[in-house]
SEBAMI-86216 format. One line per 10 residues: their letters; for each residue x, y, z of C-alpha. Coordinates in steps of 0.001 Angstrom, whole numbers. Example, Ala and Ser with C-alpha at 12.3 -4.5 7.8 and 13.67 -1.06 7.14 Angstrom:
BEGIN
AS = 12300 -4500 7800; 13670 -1060 7140
// end
This chain:
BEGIN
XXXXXXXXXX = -8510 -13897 -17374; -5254 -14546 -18282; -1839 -12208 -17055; 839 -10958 -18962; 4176 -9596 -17779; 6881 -8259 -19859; 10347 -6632 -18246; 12994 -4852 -20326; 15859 -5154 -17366; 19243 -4834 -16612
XXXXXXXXXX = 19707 -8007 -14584; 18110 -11474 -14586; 14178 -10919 -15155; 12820 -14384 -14790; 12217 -14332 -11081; 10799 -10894 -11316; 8462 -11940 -14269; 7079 -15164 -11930; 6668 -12902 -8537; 4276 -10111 -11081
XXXXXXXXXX = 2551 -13393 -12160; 1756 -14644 -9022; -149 -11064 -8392; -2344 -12158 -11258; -3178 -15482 -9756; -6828 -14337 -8821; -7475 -14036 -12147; -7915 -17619 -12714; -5094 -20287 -15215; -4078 -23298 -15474
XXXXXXXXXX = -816 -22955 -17061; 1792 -20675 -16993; 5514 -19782 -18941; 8269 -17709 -18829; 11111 -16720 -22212; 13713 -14763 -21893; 16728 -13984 -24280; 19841 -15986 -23035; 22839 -14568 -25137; 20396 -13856 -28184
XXXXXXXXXX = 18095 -16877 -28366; 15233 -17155 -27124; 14851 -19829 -24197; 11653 -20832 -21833; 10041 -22749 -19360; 6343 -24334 -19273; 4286 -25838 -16888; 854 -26896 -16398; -709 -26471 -13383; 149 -24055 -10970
XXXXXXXXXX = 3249 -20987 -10740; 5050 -23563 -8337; 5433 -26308 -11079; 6804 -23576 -13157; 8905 -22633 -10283; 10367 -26174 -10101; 11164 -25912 -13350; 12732 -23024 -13388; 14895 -23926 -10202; 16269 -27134 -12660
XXXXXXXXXX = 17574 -25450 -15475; 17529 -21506 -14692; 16849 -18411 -17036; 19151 -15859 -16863; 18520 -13422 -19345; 17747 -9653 -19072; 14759 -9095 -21341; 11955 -11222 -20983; 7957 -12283 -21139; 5889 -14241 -18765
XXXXXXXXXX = 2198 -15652 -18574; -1249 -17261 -16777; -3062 -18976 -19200; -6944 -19962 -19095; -7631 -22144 -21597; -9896 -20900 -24438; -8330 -23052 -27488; -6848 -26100 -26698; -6009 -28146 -23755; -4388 -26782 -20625
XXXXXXXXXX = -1534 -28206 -21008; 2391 -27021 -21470; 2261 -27842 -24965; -474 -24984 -25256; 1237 -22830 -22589; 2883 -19709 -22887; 4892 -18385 -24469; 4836 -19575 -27695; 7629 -19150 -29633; 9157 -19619 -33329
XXXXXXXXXX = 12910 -19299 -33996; 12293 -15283 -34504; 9767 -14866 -31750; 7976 -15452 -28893; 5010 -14228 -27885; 2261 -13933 -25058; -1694 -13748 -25378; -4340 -12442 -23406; -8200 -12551 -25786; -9166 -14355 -28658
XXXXXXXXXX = -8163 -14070 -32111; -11525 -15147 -33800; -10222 -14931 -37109; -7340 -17839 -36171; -8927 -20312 -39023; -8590 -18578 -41893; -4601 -17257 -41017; -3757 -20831 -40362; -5053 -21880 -43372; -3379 -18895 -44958
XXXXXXXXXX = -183 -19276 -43533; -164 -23387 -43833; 88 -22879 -47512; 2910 -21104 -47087; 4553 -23714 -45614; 4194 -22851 -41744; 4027 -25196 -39025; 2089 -25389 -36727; 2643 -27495 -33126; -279 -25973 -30862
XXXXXXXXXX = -4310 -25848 -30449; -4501 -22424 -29817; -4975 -18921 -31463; -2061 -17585 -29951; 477 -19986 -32104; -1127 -17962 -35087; -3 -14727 -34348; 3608 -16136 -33937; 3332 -17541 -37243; 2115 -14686 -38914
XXXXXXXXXX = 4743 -12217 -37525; 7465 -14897 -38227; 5938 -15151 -41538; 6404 -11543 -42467; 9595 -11509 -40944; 11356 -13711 -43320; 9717 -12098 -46092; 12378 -9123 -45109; 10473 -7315 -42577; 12117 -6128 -38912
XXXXXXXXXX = 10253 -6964 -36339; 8843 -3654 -35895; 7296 -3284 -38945; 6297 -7246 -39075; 3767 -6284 -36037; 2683 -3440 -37228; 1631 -5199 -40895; 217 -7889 -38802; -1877 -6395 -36006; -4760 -4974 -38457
XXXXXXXXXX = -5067 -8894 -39801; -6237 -9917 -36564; -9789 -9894 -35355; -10917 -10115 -31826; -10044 -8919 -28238; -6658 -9372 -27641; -3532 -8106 -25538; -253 -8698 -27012; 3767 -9006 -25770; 6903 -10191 -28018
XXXXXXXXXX = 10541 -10840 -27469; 12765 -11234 -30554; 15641 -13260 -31071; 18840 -11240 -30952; 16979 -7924 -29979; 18319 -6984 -26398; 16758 -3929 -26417; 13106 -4472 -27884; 9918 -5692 -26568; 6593 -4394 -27710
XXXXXXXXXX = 2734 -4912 -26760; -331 -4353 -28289; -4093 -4017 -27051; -7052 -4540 -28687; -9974 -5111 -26418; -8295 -6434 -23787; -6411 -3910 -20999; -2769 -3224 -21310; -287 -1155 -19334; 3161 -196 -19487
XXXXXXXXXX = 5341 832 -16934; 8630 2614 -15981; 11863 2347 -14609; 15363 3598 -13620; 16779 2250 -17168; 13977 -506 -17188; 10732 -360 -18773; 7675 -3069 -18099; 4586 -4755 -19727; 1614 -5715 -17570
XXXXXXXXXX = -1694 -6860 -17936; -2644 -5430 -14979; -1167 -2193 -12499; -1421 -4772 -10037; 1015 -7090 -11704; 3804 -4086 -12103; 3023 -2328 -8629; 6531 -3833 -7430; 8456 -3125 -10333; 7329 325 -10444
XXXXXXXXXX = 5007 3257 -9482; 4263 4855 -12851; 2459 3131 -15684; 504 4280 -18749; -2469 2480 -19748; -2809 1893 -23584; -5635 3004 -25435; -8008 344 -27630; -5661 136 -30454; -2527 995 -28925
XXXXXXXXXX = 778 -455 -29508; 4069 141 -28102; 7464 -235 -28505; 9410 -1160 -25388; 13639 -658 -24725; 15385 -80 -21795; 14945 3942 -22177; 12204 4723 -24190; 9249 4264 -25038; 7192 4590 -27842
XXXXXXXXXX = 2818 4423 -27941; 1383 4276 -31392; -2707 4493 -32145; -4198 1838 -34364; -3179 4391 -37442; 530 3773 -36954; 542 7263 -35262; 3257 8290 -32307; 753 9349 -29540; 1231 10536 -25878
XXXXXXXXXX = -238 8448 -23140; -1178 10103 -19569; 1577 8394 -16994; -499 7312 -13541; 1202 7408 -10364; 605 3908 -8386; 980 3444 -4800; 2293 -152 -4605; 1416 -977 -1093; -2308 -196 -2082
XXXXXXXXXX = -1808 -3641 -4123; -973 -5661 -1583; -2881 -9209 -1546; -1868 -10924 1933; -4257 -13611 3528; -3585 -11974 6796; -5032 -14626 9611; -7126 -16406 7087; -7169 -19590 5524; -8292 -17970 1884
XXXXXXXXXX = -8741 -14571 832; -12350 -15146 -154; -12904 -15499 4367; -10457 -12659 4428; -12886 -10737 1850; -16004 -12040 3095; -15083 -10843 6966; -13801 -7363 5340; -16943 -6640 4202; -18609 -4520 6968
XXXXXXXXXX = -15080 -1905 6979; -15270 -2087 3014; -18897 -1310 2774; -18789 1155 5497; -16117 2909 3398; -18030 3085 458; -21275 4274 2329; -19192 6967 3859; -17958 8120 307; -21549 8720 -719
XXXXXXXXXX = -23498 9314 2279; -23607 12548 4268; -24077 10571 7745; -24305 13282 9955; -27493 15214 7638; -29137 11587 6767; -28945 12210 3059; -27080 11128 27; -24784 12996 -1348; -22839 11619 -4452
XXXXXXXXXX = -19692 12561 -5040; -19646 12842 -8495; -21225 15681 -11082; -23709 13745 -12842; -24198 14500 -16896; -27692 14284 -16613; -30379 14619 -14066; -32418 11602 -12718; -35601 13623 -13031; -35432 14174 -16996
XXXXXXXXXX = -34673 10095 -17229; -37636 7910 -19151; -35648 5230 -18148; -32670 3522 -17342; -30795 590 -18718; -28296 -2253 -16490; -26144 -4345 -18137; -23486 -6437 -16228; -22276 -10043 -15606; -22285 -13199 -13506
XXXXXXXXXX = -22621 -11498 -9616; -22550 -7960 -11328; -25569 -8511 -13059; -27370 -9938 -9938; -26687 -6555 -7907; -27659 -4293 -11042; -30985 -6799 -10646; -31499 -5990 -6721; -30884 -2217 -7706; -33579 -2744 -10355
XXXXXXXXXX = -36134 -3070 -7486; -34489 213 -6169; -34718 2039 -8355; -38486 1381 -9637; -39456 1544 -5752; -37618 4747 -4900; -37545 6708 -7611; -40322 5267 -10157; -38501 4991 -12768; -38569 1946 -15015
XXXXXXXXXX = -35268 -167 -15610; -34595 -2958 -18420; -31577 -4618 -17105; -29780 -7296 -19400; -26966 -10007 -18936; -24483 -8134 -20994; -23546 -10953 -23206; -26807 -10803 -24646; -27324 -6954 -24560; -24442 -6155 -26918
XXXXXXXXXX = -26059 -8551 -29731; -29535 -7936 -29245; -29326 -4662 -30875; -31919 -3255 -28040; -33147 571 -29281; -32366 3239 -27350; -33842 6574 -27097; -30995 9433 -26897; -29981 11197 -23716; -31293 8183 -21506
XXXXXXXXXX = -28769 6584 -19309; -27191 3312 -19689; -25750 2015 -16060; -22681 -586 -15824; -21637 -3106 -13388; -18049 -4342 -12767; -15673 -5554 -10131; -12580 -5631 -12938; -13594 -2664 -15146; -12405 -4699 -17704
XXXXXXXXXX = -15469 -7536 -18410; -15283 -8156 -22439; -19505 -8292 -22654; -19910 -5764 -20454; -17408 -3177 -22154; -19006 -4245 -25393; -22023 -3182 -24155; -21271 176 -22630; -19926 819 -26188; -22636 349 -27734
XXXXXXXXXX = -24799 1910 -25164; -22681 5383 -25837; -22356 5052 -29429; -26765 4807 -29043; -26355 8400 -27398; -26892 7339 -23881; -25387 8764 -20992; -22821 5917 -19622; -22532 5853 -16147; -20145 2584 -14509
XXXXXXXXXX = -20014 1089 -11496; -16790 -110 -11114; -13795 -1252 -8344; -11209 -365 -10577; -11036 3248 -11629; -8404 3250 -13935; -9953 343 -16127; -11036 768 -19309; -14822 1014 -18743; -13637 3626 -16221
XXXXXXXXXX = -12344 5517 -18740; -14800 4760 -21776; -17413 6520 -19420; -19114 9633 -19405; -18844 9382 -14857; -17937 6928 -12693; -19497 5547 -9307; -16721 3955 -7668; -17105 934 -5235; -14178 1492 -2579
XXXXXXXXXX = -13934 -2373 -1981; -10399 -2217 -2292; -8169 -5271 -4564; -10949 -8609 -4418; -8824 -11763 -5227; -10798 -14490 -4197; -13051 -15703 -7907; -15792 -15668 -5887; -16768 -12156 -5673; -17957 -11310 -2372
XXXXXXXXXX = -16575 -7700 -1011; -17093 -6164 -4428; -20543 -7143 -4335; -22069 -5415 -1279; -20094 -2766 -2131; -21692 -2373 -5544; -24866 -2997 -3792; -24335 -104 -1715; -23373 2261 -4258; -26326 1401 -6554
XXXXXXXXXX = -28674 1684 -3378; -27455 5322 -3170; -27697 6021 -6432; -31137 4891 -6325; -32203 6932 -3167; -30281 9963 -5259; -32951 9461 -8356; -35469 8890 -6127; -34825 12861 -4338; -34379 14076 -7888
XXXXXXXXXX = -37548 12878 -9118; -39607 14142 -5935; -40590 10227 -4873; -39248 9678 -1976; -39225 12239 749; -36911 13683 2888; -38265 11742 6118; -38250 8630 3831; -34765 9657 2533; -33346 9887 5731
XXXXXXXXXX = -35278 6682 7315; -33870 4407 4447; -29507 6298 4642; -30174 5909 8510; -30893 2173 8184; -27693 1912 5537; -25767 3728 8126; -26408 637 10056; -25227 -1951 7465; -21821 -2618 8670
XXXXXXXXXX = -22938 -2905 12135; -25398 -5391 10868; -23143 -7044 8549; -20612 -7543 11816; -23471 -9268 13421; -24293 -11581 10377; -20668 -12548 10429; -21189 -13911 14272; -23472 -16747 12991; -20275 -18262 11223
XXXXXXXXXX = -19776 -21054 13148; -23821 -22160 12761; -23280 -21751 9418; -19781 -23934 9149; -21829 -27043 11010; -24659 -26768 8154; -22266 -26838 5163; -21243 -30207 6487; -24736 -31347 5544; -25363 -29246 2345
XXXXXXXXXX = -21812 -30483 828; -23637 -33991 822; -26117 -33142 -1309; -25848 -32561 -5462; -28537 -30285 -5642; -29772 -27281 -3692; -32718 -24902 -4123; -32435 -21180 -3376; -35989 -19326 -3311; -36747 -15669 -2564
XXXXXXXXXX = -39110 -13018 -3275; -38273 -9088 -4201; -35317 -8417 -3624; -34489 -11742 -1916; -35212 -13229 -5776; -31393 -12211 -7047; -29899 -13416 -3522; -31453 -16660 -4293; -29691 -16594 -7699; -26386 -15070 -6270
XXXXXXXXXX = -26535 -17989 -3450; -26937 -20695 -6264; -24411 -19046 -8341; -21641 -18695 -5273; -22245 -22410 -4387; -22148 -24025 -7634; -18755 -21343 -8141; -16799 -22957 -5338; -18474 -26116 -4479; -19320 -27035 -7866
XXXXXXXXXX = -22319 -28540 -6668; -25309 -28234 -8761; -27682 -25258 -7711; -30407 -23614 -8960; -32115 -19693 -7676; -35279 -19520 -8245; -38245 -16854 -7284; -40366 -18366 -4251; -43768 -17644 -6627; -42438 -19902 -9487
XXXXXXXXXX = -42191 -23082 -6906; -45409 -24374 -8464; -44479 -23479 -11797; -41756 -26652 -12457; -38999 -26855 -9771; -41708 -28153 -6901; -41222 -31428 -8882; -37686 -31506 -7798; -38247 -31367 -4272; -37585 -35001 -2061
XXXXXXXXXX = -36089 -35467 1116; -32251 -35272 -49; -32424 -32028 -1451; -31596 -28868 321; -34483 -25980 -75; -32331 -22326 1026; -34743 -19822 1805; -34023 -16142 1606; -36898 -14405 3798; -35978 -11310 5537
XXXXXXXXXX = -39541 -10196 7450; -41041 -7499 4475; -44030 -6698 2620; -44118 -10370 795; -42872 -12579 4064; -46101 -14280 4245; -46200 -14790 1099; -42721 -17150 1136; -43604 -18700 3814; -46977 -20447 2175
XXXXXXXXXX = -43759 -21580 -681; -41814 -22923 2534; -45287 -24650 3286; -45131 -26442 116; -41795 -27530 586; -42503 -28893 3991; -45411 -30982 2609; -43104 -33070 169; -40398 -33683 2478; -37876 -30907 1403
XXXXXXXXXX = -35289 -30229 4087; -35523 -26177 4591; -32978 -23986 5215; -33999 -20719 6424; -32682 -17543 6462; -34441 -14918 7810; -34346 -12248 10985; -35550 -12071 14384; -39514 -11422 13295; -39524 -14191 10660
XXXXXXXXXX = -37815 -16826 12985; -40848 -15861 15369; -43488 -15844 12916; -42735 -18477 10292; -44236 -21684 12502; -42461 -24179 10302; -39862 -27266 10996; -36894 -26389 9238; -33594 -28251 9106; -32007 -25154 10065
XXXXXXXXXX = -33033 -21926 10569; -30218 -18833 10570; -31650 -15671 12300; -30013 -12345 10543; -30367 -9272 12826; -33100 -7161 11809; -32545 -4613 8866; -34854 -2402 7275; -36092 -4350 4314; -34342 -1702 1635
XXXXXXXXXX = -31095 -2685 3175; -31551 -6557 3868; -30670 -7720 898; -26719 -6476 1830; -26964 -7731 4994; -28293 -11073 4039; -25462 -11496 1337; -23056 -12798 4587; -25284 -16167 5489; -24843 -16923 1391
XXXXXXXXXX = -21594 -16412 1144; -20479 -18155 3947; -22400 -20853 3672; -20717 -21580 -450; -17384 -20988 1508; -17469 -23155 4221; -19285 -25674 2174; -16485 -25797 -606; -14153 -25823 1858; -15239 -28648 3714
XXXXXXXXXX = -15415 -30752 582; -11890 -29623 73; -12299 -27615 -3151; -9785 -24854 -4181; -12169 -21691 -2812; -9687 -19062 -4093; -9058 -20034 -7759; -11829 -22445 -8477; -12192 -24947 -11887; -12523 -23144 -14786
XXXXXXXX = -13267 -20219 -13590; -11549 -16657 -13728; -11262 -13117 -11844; -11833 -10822 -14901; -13571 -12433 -18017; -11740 -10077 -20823; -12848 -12605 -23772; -16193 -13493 -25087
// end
């Protein structure tokens, strides 16, 4: 969501502070700010819109101070405009937000009959008020946080300046990640290692609870009981953070065309290639054969590959999986029986559902296993062992990379249980890692039909709705292909599974609207193809996406048909993630749509 950056320099920060922003840009905003101390007082500079508005101002009446806060907002109270931006300030203070302070209300209220002001929408403004508040009933700043952070409620990272404190900065976490940094005489604030990777290569991550006090020398961690704690310092390889389009026009084509090196990295991390078998690379807590079950919780594209894997891992390894959209899991107060395991899904690391989940997941006595891109996040290190996806940093919204590589991590996971448990063989082992040995290959040759698939979007961006069917695992690709168009295109789609056609959405079905069918050649082909029948007889225009065997044997008029090589059915749906993808991205950007950072939309979803 959104970025924070805080520097505690010896020269002018503001230029710094707006380069580490623009690192965060993949997270999503739609404003952004900069304050800095100029002789004392606190100054800034607001914009809506982009970094380069900010930059405009900025280059009109510069900042020149040494100590200073910056930050990407994404709007959750209040307009996105500057007046909402950050940093807000008071004549004490200013601060910057990342969360939601869900108790905002009742402070205002509290603090308005005290005679605050207030000039803002948002919940941020409230914390300013509140530390100002306490400050001018005596307090130093120090203490003024520290009497105000247990008032607030929510998921929330924290930075504040002060007015004629050179040397003081200080953050606070509660929900939502935090990391500091340090320098040769300079310490920094960041909501994100990716953020301070130019500014420095060792950072500490702060611990739910954590605040800190930040000067040019020191610094100091306290828990949420006021307590001086030590914090593990990382080491950070900044060129391992690099974001560059390369060739390409966006980084979600950069990402998308990536994916067969980044998934063939992350096979070869778990797969023993020359023996045929997996081999994880982690020490599991448990083992797969002593499982009743297991439990998947995740979000937006997440969830959709813990769904695929769902289908796994009941096929492979008999097991039976509940799998939940994590913003309903955490509330639904689901029982668990002890010692089971509870499996997470996350690009970021850092999803606000999804960590809320896990938590309660451990605190039920489960064994919490993650699958994550980021392994220093905080799910990363709320979990009992980590299955890392080695898609490397994924800036486009639209995740794409991360995806198949999550796909590929759960698949081996899957065939791991399945070993464990004595269900799938060691011929069948090796047929199924010999046919995800091929993947990347395959993936390279999905990536060929591009330019087919750049001529189609020319006719799907005309329509405002589109249909996405599939059966077994082809059921979440038709989801995750609705979800990526109506991401980037922000034209209205919906997934559905091919056997619920008659059961409602056949009604929606004319000439004008798109029908995208997902049908690799597998147990249920035939099946789809008396649903593509169905379709044909009202008029729908068809869209198919299939392989080599189902081009030959579905017998239908179609509007277009894209032939996938042939994959063994366990592995298709990775393989037939490229056609979806590409077709959302060529699609938005034919209608001219902003593919990287779309509308409303965000990287890492750290609030509720």
């Amino acid at each position: 969501m959104c970025g924070i950056v805080g520097i505690v320099g010896n020269e002018p920060v503001a230029e710094q502070i707006v380069e580490a922003l623009r690192r965060l840009e993949y997270r999503g905003y739609d404003s952004a700010g900069v304050a800095t101390l100029e002789n004392g007082q606190l100054d800034r500079r607001r914009a809506e819109g982009k970094l380069r508005n900010l930059e405009v101002k900025l280059s009109q009446a510069p900042l020149s101070g040494v100590i200073g806060i910056g930050h990407t907002r994404w709007a959750t109270h209040g307009k996105p405009n500057e007046t909402n931006a950050h940093p807000h300030a008071t004549d004490r203070l200013a601060v910057v937000h990342n969360g939601i302070i869900e108790n905002f209300r009742e402070l205002k209220a509290f603090l308005e009959t005290k005679g605050m002001r207030f000039e803002t929408e948002t919940d941020t403004e409230v914390v300013a008020q509140l530390v100002t508040y306490e400050m001018r009933q005596g307090r130093p700043p120090i203490e003024a946080v520290a009497v105000t952070l247990p008032r607030l409620r929510g998921a929330f990272a924290l930075g504040f300046i002060f007015s004629g404190e050179d040397d003081l900065m200080i953050g606070a976490r509660h929900g939502a990640p935090l990391a500091i940094g340090y320098g040769d005489g300079e310490t920094y604030l960041g909501s994100d290692a990716l953020a301070l990777a130019p500014l420095t290569d060792e950072i500490a991550y702060l611990e739910d609870g954590d605040w800190a006090i930040l000067r040019h020398k020191s610094v100091d961690i306290h828990d949420e009981n006021g307590q001086l704690v030590h914090r593990p310092r990382h080491k950070i390889l900044s060129g391992s953070f690099i974001a560059d389009k390369g060739n390409y026009r966006h980084f979600m084509a950069k990402e998308i065309h990536e994916q067969p090196e980044v998934v063939g990295r992350t096979l070869a991390h778990y797969v023993n290639c020359t023996a045929g078998r997996v081999e994880l690379p982690i020490d599991l807590p448990f083992d797969f054969k002593d499982l009743k079950r297991i439990s998947i919780s995740a979000c937006g594209t997440a969830y959709l590959a813990g769904l695929i894997s769902k289908y796994w891992f009941e096929r492979l390894a008999r097991i039976p999986v509940e799998i939940d959209v994590a913003s309903e899991f955490r509330y639904r107060e689901a029982p668990m029986e002890p010692g089971e395991l509870a499996l997470f899904v996350s690009q970021s690391g850092e999803t606000a559902d999804t960590l809320a989940s896990l938590r309660y997941a451990s605190a039920e006595g489960q064994h919490v296993l993650s699958v994550v891109n980021v392994p220093t996040s905080t799910m990363a290190r709320e979990s009992d062992v980590i299955a890392s996806t080695l898609a490397g940093v994924e800036v486009g919204v639209a995740s794409t990379k991360a995806f198949t590589c999550q796909l590929t991590v759960l698949l081996a996971l899957a065939i791991a249980a399945g070993r464990a448990r004595g269900t799938l063989s060691a011929e069948d082992e090796k047929t199924i890692v010999d046919a995800l040995i091929g993947v990347p290959g395959l993936m390279s040759e999905a990536i060929k039909r591009e330019h087919q698939i750049e001529i189609l979007a020319r006719e799907v961006s005309k329509a405002k709705d589109v249909l996405y069917l599939g059966r077994g695992t082809s059921y979440p690709l038709a989801l995750e292909g609705a979800l990526k168009l109506k991401e980037i295109s922000y034209i209205h789609a919906e997934g559905y599974a091919a056997g619920e056609l008659k059961h409602g959405p056949i009604a929606l079905i004319d000439e004008a609207m798109p029908v995208i069918v997902i049908a690799p050649h597998d147990s249920v082909f035939e099946k789809t193809v008396s649903n593509m029948q169905e379709v044909a007889a009202r008029g729908g225009r068809i869209i198919l996406i299939t392989d080599e065997k189902g081009a030959l044997e579905a017998g239908l008029d179609t509007m277009a048909t894209i032939v996938m090589p042939m994959a063994h059915p366990i592995v298709a749906p990775i393989v037939h993630a490229v056609p979806i993808q590409l077709l959302a991205y060529h699609t938005a950007v034919f209608m001219g749509k902003d593919v990287d950072q779309p509308r409303n939309l965000a990287k890492s979803v750290t609030v509720e």
